[in-house]
Backbone bond lengths (Angstrom), bond angles and torsions (degrees), N, CA, C in turn:
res aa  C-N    CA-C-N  psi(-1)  N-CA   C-N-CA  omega(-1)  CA-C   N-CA-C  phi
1 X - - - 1.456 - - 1.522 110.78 -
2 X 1.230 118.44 -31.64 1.359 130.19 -169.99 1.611 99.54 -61.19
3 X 1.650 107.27 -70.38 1.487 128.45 -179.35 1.379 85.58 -37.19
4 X 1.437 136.05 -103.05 1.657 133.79 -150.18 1.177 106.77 -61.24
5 X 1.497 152.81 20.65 1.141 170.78 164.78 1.626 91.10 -62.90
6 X 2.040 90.25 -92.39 1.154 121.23 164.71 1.759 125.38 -25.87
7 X 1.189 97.92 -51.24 1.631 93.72 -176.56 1.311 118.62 -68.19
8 X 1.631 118.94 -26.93 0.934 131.60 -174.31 1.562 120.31 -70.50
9 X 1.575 105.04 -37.70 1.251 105.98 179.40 1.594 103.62 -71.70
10 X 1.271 130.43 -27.51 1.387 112.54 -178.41 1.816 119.14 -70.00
11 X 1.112 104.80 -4.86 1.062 103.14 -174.17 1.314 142.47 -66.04
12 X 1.206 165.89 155.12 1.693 153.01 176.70 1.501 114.53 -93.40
13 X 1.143 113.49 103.81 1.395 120.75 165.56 1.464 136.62 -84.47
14 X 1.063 141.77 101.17 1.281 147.39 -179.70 2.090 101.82 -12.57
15 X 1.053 108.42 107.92 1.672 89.92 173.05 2.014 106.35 -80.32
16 X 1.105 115.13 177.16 1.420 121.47 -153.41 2.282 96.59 -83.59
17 X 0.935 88.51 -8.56 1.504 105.75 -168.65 2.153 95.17 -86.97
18 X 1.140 91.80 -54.39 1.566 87.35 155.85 1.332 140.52 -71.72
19 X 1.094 115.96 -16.42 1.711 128.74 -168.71 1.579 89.05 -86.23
20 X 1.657 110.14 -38.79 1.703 102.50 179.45 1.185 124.27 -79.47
21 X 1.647 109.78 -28.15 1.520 97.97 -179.90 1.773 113.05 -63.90
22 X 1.557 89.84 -42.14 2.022 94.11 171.34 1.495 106.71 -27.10
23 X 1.196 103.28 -68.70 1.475 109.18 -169.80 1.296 124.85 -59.39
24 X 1.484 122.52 -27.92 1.529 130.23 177.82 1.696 89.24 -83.67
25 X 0.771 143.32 -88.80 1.867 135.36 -176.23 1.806 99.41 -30.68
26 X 0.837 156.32 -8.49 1.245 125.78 128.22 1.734 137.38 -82.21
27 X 1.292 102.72 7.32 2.009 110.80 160.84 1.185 103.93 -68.76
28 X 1.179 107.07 157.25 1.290 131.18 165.73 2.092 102.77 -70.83
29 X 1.687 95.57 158.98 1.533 81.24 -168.17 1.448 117.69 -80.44
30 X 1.578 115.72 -9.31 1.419 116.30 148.06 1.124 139.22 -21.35
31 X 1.597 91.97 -73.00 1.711 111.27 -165.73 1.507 97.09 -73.04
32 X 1.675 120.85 -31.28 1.404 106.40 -169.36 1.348 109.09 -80.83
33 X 0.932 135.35 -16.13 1.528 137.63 151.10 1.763 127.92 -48.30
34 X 1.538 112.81 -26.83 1.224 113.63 163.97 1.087 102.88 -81.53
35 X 1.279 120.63 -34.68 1.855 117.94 -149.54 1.869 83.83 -60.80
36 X 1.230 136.38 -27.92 1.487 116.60 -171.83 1.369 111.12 -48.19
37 X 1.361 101.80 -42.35 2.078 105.52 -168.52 1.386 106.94 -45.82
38 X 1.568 118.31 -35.84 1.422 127.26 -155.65 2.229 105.78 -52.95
39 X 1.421 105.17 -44.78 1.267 82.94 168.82 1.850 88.17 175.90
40 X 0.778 131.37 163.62 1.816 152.71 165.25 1.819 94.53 -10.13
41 X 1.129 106.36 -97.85 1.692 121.99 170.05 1.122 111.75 -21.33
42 X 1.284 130.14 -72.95 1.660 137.17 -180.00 1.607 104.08 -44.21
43 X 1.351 120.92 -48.25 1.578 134.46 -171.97 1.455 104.64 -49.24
44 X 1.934 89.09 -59.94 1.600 85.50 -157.09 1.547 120.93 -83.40
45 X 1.753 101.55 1.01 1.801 109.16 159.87 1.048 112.89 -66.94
46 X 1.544 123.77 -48.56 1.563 122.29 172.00 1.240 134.85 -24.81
47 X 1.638 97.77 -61.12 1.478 120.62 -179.13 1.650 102.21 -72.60
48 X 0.971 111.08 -60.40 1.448 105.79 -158.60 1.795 133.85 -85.13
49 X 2.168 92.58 -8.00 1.112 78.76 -171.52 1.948 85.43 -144.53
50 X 1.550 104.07 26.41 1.651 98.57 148.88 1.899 95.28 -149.30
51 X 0.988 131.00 26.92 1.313 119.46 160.12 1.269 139.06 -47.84
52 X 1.498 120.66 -48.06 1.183 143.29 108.62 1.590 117.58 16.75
53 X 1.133 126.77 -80.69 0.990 144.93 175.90 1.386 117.99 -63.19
54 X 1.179 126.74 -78.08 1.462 114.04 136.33 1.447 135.97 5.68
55 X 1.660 122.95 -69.39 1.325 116.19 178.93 1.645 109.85 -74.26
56 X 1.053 108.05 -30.88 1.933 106.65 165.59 1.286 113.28 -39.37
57 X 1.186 107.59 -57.06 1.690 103.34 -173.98 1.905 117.42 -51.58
58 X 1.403 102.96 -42.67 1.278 118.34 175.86 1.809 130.77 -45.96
59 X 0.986 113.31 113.04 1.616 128.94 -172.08 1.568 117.42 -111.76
60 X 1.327 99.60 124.12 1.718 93.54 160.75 1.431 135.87 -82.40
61 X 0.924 132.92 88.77 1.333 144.40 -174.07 1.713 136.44 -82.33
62 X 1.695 103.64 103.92 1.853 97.40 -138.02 2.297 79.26 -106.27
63 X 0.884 106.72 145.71 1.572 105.80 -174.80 1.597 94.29 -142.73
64 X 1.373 109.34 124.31 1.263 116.29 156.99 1.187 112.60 -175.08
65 X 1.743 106.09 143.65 1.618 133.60 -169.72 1.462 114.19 73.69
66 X 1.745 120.48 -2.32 1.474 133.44 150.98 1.123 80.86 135.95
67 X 1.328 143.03 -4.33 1.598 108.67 -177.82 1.739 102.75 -107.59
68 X 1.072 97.45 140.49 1.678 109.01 170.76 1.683 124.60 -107.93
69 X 1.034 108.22 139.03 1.342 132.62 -176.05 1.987 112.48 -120.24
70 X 1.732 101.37 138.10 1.115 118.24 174.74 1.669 128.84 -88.32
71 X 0.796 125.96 80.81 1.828 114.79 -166.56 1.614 108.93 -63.64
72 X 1.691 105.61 82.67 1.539 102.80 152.92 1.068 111.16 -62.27
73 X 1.608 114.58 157.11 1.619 138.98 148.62 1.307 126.60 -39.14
74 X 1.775 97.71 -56.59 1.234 118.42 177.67 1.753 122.65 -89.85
75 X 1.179 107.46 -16.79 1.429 92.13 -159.31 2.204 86.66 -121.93
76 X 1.101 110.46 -7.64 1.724 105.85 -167.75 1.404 101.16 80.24
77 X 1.457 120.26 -157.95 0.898 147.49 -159.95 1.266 101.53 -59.06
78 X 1.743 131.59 162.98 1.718 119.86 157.28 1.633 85.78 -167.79
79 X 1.292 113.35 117.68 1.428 132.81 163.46 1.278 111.85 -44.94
80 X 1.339 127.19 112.59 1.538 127.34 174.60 1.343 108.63 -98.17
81 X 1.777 124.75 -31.30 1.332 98.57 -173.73 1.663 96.85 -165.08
82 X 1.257 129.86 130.39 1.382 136.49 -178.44 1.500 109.52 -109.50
83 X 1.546 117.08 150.14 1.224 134.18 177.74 1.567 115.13 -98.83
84 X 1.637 118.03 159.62 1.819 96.62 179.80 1.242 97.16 -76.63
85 X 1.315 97.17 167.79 1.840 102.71 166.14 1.131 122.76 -81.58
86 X 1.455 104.39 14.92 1.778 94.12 168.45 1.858 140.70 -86.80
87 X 1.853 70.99 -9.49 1.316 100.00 -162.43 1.910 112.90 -106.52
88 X 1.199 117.10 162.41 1.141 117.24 -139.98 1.729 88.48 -127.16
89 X 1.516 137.50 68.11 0.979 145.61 -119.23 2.325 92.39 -126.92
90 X 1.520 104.55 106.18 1.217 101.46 177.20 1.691 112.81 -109.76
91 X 1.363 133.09 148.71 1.537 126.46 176.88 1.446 102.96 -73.55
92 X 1.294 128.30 115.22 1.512 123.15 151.28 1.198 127.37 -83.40
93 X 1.611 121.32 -1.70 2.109 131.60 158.73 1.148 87.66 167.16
94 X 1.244 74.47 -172.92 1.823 104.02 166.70 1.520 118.93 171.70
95 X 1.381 92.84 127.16 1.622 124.31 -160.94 1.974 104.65 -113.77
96 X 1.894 88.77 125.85 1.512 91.81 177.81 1.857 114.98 46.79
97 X 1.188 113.66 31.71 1.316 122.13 170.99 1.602 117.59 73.98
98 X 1.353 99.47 23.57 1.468 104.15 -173.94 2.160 94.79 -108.68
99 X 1.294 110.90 138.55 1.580 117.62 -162.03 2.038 88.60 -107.87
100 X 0.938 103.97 116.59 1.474 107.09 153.68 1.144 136.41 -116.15
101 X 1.811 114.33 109.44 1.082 115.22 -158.24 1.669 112.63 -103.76
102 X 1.441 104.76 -170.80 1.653 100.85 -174.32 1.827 97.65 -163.66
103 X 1.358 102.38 118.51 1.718 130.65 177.13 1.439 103.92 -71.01
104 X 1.410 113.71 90.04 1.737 95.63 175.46 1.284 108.16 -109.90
105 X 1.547 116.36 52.21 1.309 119.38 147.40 1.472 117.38 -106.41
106 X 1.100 105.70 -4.50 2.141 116.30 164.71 1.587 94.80 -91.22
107 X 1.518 97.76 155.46 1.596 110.20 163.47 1.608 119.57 -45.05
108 X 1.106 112.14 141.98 1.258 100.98 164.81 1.720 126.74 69.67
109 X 1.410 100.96 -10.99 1.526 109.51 -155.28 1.159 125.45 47.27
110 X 1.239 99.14 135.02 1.838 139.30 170.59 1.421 112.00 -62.90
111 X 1.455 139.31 86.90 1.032 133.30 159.84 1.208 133.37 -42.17
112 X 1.496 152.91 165.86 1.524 134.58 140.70 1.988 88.39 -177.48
113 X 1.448 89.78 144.24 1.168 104.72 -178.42 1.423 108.08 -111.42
114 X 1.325 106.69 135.49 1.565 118.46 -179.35 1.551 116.54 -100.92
115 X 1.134 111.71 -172.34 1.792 110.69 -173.39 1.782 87.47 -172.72
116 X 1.346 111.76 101.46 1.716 104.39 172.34 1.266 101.48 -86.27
117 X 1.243 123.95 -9.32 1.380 87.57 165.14 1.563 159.95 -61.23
118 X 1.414 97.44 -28.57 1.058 128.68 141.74 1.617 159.00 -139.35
119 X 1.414 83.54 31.10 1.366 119.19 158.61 1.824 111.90 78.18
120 X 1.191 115.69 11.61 0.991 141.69 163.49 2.050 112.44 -50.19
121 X 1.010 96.05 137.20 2.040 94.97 -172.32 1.774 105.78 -149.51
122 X 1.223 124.58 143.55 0.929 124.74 -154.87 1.540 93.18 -149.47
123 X 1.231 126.00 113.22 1.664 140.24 169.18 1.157 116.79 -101.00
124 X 1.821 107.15 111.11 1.406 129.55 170.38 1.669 128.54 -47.06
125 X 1.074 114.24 113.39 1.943 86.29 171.29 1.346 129.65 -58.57
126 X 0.989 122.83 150.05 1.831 125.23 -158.58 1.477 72.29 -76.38
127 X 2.009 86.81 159.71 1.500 95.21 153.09 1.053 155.04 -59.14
128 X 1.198 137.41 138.41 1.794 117.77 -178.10 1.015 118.20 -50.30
129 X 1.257 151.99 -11.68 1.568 133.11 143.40 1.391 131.78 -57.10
130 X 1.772 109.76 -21.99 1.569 98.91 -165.68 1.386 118.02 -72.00
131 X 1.595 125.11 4.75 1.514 97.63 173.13 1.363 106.26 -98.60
132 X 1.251 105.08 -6.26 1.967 102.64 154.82 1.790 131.76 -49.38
133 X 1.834 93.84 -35.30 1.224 93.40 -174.54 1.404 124.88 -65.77
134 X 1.024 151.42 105.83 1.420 140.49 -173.27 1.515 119.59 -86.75
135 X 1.226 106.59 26.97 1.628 113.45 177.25 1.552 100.40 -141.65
136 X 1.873 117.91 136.51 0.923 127.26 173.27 1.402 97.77 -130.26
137 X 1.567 115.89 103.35 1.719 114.15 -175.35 2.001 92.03 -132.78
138 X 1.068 96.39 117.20 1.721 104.03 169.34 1.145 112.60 -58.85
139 X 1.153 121.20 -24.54 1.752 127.88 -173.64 1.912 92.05 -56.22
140 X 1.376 113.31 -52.58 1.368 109.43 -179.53 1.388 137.90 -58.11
141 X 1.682 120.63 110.63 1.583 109.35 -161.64 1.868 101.95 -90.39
142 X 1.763 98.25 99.69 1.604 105.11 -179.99 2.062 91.28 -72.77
143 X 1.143 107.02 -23.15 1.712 87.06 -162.81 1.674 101.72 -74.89
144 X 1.302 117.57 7.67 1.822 109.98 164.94 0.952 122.40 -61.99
145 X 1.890 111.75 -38.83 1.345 128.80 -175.36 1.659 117.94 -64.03
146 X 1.667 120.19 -18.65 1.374 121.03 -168.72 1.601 111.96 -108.60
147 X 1.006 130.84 151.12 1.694 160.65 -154.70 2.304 97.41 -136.80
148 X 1.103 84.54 106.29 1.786 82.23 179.35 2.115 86.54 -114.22
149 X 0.928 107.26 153.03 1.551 113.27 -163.00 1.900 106.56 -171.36
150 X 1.377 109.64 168.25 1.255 101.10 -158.01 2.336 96.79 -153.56
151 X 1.360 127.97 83.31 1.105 109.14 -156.77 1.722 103.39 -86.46
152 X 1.284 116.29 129.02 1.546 124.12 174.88 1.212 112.47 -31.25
153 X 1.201 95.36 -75.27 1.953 108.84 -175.45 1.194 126.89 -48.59
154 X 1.565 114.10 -9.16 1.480 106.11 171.94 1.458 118.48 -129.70
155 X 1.803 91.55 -6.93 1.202 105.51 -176.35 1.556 136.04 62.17
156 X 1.765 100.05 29.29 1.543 112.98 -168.04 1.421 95.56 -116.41
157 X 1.320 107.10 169.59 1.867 106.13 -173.28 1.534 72.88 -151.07
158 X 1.912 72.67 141.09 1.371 101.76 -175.65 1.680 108.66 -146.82
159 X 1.538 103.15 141.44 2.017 119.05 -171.42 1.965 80.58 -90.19
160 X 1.121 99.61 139.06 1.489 110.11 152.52 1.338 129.79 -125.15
161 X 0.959 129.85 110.16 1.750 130.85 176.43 0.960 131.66 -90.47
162 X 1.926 136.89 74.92 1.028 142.42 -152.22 1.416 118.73 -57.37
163 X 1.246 130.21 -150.98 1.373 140.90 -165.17 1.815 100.51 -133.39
164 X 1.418 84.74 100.06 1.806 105.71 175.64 0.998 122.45 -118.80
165 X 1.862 125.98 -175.59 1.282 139.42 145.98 1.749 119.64 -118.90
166 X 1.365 107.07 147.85 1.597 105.06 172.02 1.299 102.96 -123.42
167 X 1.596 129.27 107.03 0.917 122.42 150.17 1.735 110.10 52.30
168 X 0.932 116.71 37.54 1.657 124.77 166.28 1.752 99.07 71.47
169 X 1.441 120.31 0.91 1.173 110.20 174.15 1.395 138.76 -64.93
170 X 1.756 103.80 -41.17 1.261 126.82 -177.21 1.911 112.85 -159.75
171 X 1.086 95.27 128.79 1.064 109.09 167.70 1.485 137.80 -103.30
172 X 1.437 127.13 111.13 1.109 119.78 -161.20 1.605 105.26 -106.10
173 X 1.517 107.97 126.68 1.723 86.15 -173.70 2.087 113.21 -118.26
174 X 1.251 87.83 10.89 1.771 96.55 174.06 1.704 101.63 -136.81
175 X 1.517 90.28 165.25 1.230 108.61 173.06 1.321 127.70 -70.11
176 X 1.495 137.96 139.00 1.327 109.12 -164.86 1.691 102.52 -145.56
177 X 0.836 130.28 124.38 1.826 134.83 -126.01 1.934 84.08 -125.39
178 X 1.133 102.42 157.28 1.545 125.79 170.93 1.485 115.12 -144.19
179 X 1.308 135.09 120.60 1.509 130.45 -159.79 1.452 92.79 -108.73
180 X 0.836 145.36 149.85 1.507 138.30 -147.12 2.009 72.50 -117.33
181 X 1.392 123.94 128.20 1.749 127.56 -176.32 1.278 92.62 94.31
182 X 1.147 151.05 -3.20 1.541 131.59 158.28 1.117 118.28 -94.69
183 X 1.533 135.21 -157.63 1.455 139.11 -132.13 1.669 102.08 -134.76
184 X 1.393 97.04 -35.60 1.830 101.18 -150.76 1.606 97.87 -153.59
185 X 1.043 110.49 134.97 1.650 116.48 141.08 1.559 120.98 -17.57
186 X 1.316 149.08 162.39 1.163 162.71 -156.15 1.732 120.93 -176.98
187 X 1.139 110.11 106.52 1.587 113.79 -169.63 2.062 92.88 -79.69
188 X 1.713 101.18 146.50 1.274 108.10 156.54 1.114 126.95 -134.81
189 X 1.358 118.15 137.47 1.852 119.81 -159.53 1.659 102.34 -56.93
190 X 1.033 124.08 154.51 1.351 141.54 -156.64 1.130 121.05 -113.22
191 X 1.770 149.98 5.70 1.452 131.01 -154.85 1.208 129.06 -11.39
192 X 1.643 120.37 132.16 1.214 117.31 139.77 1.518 149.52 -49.88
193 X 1.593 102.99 104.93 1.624 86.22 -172.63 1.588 122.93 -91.73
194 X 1.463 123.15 141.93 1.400 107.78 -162.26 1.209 135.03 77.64
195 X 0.901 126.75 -23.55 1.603 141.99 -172.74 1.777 114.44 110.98
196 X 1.869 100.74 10.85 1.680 100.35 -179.21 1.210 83.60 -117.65
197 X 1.858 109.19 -153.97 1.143 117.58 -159.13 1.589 88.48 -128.21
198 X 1.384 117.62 -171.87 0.842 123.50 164.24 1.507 155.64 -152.53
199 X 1.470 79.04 86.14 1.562 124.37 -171.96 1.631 108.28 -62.18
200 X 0.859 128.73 127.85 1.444 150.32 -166.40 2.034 115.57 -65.53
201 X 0.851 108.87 79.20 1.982 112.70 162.54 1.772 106.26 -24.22
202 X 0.923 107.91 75.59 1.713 100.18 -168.33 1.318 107.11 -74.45
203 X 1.396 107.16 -0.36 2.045 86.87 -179.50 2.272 99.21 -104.43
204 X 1.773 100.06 0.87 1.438 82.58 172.51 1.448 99.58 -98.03
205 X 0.974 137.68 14.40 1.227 129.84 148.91 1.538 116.07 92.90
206 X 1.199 126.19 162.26 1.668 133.74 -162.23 1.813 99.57 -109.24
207 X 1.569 118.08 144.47 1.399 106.28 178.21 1.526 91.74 -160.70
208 X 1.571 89.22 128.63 1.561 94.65 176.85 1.482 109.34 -108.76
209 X 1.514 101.29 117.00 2.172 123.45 -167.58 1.507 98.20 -98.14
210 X 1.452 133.52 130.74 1.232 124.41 156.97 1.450 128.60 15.30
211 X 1.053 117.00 69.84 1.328 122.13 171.64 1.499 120.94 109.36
212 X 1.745 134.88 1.59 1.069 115.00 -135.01 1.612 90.74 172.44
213 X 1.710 117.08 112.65 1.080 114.05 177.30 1.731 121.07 -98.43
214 X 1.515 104.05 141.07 1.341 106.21 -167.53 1.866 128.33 -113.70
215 X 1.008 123.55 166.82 1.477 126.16 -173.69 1.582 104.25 175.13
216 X 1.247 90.58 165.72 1.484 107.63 -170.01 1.807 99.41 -103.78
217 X 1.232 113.31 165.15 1.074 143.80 -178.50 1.744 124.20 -103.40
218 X 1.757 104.96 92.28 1.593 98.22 -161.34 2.092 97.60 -79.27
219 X 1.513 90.50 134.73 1.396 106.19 157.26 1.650 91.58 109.79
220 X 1.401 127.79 -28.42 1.621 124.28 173.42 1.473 112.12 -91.90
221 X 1.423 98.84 -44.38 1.574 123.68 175.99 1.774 96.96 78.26
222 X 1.211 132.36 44.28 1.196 152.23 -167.82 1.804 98.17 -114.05
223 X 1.506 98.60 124.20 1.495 97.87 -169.72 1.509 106.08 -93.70
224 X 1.165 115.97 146.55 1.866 114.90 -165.80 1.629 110.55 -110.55
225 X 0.978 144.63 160.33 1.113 162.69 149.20 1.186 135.20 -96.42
226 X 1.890 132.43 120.17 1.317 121.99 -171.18 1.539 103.03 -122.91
227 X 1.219 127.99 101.64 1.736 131.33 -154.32 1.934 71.08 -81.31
228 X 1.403 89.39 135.30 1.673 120.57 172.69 1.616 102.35 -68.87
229 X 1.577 104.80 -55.61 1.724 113.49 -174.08 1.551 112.93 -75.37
230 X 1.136 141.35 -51.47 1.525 141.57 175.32 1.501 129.89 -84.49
231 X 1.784 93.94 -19.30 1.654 101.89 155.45 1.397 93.84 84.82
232 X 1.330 140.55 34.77 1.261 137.00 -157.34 1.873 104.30 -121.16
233 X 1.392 117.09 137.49 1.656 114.05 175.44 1.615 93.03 -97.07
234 X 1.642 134.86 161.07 0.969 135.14 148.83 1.677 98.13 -170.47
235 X 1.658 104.93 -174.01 1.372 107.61 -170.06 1.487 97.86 -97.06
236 X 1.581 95.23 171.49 1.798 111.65 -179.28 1.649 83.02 -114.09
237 X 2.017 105.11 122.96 1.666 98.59 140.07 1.163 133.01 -25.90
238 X 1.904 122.85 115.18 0.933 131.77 -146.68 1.700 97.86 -88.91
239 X 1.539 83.01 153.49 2.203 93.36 174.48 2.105 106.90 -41.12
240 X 1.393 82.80 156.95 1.675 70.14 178.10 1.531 99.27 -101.58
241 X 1.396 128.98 54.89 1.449 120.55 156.91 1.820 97.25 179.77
242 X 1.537 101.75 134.14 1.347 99.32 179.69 1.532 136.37 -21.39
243 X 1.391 142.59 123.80 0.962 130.13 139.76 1.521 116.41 -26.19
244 X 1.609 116.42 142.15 1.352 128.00 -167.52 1.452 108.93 -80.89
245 X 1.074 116.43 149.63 1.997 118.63 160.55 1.130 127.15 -142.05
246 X 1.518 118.41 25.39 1.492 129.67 -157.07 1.843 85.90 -96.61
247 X 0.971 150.90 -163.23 1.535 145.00 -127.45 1.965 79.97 -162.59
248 X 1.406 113.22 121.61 1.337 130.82 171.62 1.533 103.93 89.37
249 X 1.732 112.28 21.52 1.440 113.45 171.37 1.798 106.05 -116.52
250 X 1.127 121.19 148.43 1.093 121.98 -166.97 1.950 112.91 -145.19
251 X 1.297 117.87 131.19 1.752 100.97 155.15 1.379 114.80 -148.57
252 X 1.410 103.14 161.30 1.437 108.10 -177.45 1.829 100.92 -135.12
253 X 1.437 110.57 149.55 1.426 113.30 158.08 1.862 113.65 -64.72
254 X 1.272 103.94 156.04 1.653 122.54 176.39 1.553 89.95 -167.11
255 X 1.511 75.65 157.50 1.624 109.37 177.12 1.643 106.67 -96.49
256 X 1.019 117.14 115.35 1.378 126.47 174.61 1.257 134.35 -119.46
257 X 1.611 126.75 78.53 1.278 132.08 -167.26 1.412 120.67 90.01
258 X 1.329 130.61 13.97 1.160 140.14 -166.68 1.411 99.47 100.16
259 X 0.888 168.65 -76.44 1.357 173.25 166.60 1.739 131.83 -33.66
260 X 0.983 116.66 154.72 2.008 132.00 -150.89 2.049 80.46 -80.32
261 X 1.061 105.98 134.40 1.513 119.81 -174.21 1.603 89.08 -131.26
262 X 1.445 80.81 155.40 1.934 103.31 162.86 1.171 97.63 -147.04
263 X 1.730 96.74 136.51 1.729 101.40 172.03 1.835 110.62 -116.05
264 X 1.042 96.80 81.50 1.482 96.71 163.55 1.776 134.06 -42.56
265 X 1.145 121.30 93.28 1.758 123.14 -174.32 1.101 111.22 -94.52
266 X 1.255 124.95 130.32 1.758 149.23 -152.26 1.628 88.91 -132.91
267 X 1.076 128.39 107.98 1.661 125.64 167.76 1.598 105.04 -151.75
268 X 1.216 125.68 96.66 1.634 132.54 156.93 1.411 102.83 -151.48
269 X 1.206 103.47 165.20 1.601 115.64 173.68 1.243 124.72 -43.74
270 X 1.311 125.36 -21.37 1.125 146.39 171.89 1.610 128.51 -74.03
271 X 1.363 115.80 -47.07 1.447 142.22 -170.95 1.527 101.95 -160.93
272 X 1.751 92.99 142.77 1.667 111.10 -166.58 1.564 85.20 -151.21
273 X 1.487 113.75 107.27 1.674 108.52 170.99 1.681 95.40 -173.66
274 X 1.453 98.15 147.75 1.619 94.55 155.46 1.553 108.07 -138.82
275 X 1.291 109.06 137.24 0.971 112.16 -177.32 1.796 104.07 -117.21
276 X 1.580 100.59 150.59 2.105 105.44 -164.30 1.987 93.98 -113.47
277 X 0.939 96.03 111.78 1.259 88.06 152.40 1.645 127.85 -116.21
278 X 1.702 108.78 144.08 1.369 115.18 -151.19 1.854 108.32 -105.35
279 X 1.015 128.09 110.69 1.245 121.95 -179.35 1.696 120.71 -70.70
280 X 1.173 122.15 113.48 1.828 140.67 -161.76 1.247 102.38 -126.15
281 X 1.411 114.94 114.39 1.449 136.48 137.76 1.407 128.38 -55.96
282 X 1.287 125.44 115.92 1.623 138.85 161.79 1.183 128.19 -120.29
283 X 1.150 135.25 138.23 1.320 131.46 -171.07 1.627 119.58 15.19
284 X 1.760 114.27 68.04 1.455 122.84 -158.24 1.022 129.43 31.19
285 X 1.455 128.13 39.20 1.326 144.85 -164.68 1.952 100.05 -119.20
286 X 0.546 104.04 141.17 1.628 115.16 175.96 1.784 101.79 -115.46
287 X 1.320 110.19 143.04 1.604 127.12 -166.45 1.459 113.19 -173.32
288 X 1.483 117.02 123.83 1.306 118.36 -179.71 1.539 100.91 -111.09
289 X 1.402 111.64 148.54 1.367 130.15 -153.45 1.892 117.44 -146.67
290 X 1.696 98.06 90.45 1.370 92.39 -167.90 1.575 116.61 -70.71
């Protein structure tokens, strides 16, 4: 007993700080990115002892006119995936390396999601309106209208097609969702905000923030929210000072750091500035923070 006593104490034991990192290097780089919230310890394995690992996975990915390209280190550029030339092929995001594109030379736009990695492509069914549309003009940018997004927690990716207008062509007045493994399109009831509706600002642009795709509201200027997981429309606590309308002022939503951004643009002879303000949650409190 003495002898295996002895042997035992010489031995090397995994300390508990290792047994977790094991386990966090087999998550996906998603989940290991939440696992930080979990508490101090969990965080600082993340950072310090799969970070590393982490930025490996990471790619620059430059896409334009439908064909996409990879920016190795080593090798430059390398074409992952080309479109025909017949087609009129715009990026609406791209989540975890997946490219979602949109044909706005079909009605309504042509969805289809790509994957360069291995060259794999996947074509959406148009919406249930497009064989209504009786105009197919490329001049029209349908890919303003879509939100491509990806929610952690359930791990489903989803196209969203807000509630717009084109030029008196079509009017879209609900939300209309695509679950990337389902069959069909899906309409979602819409509230009125203010006493309008809420029809989509298509030149401030669509942005999908942690969980939840976003856009502004033309004619309230009230920013909306589409929760990915409960399927829900509602408003975002508004900026704390008007949106601008004076002529050489401009804004659009961005994603900034994980989080719902506004970029306010100041450009006339007069004033040249932009200022971002970042929308922050605290103790279920919502707060924007220039």
């Amino acid at each position: 007993m003495g002898d295996e006593g002895t042997s035992c104490s010489g031995a090397e034991f995994p300390t508990a700080t290792d047994v977790l990192v094991e386990i966090l290097l087999r998550l996906p780089p998603n989940s290991r990115r939440r696992s930080r919230l979990v508490c101090r310890q969990w965080r600082d394995a993340v950072d310090e002892r799969t970070a590393t690992d982490l930025r490996s996975r990471a790619k620059t990915l430059l896409v334009s006119g439908g064909e996409a390209y990879v920016l190795d280190d080593k090798c430059g550029l390398k074409r992952v995936m080309a479109s025909r030339a017949d087609r009129v092929m715009k990026v609406v995001g791209t989540c975890n390396g997946l490219i979602c594109l949109c044909d706005d030379s079909q009605s309504g736009g042509a969805i289809a999601l790509a994957n360069p990695a291995n060259g794999e492509r996947l074509l959406l069914p148009p919406l249930p309106c497009a064989a209504d549309i009786h105009m197919r003009a490329s001049s029209l940018k349908w890919h303003e209208a879509y939100g491509f997004a990806h929610h952690q927690s359930t791990g489903r990716y989803k196209v969203v097609h807000v509630p717009c207008g084109f030029r008196g062509v079509w009017e879209f007045h609900t939300v209309q969702v695509f679950t990337l493994g389902d069959a069909s399109w899906r309409d979602v009831a819409t509230p009125a905000v203010g006493g309008a509706g809420a029809r989509c600002l298509l030149e401030a642009g669509i942005v999908g923030v942690d969980g939840a795709t976003y856009w502004i509201a033309q004619g309230t200027e009230r920013i909306m929210s589409f929760d990915l997981e409960d399927e829900r429309v509602a408003s975002v606590k508004p900026l704390p000072l008007p949106l601008p309308t004076r002529p050489g002022s401009r804004f659009r939503l961005a994603e900034v750091r994980g989080r719902l951004g506004m970029a306010i643009i100041h450009d006339s002879p007069t004033l040249e500035r932009t200022d971002v303000w970042v929308l922050e949650s605290a103790r279920q409190e919502q707060r924007w923070r220039r």
